[in-house]
C-alpha positions as CSV (number, residue, x, y, z in Angstrom):
1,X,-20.3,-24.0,4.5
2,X,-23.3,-26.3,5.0
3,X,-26.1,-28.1,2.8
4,X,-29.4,-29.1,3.8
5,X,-30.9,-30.7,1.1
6,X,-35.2,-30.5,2.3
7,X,-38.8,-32.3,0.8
8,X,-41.3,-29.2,1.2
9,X,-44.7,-31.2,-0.3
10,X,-46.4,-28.0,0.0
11,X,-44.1,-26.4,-3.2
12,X,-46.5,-26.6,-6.0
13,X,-45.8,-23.6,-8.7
14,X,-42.8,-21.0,-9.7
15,X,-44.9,-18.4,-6.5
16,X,-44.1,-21.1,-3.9
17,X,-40.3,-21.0,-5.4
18,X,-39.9,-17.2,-5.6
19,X,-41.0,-17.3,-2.2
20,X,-38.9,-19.7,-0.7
21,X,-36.3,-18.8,-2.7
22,X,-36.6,-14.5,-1.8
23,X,-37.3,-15.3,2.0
24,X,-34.8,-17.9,2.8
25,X,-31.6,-16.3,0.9
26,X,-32.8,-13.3,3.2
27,X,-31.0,-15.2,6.1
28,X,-27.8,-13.8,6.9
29,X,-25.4,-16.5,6.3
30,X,-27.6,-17.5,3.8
31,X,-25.0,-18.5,0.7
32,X,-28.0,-19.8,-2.0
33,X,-30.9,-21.6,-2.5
34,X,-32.6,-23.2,-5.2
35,X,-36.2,-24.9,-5.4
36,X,-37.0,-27.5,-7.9
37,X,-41.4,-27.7,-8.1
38,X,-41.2,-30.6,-10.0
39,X,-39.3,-32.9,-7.1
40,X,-40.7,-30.5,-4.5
41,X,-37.5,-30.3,-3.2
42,X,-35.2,-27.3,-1.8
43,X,-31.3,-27.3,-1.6
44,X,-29.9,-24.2,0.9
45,X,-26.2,-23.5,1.2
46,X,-25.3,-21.3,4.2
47,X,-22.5,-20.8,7.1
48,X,-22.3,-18.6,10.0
49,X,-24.6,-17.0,11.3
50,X,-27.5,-19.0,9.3
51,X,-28.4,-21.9,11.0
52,X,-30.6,-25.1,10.0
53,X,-32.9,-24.3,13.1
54,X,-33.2,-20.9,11.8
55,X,-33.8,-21.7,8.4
56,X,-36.2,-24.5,9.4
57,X,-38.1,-21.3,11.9
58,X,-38.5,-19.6,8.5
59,X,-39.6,-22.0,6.3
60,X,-42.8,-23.0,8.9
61,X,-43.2,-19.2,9.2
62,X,-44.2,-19.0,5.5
63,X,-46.0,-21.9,5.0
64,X,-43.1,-24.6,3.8
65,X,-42.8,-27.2,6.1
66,X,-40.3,-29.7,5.3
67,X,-41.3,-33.3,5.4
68,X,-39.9,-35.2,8.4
C-alpha cells in the first residue's frame, strides 16, 4: 500500500472535506482518506488499481488542486 500525503489550499470548510473525502475513497484501490481543513492538507492510502496519477486526475476534476 501507498501514502501520498497532499497541500490542497483550496480546502476551506467540512463541504470541501466531504467532498474530497466521498469522491476520492470512490477510487478503486482507494484504501482511505482523511482531510484536515485546518492544515488544508489530505492524507490518501491506496494500492492497486488506484494510482497517484489517478487520484491527482480526480482531485483537479473537482476543484482540489494540490500545491506543487
Amino acid at each position: 500500500m501507498s501514502e501520498l500525503n497532499y497541500n490542497i489550499p483550496a480546502i476551506s470548510c467540512g463541504h470541501c472535506k466531504m467532498t474530497i473525502e466521498n469522491e476520492v475513497s470512490e477510487l478503486a484501490g482507494v484504501q482511505t482518506v482523511s482531510v484536515d481543513v485546518d492544515s488544508k492538507t489530505a492524507k490518501i492510502a491506496f494500492a492497486t488499481p488506484a494510482s497517484e496519477a489517478g487520484i491527482l486526475e480526480l482531485l483537479e476534476e473537482i476543484g482540489f488542486t494540490p500545491a506543487a
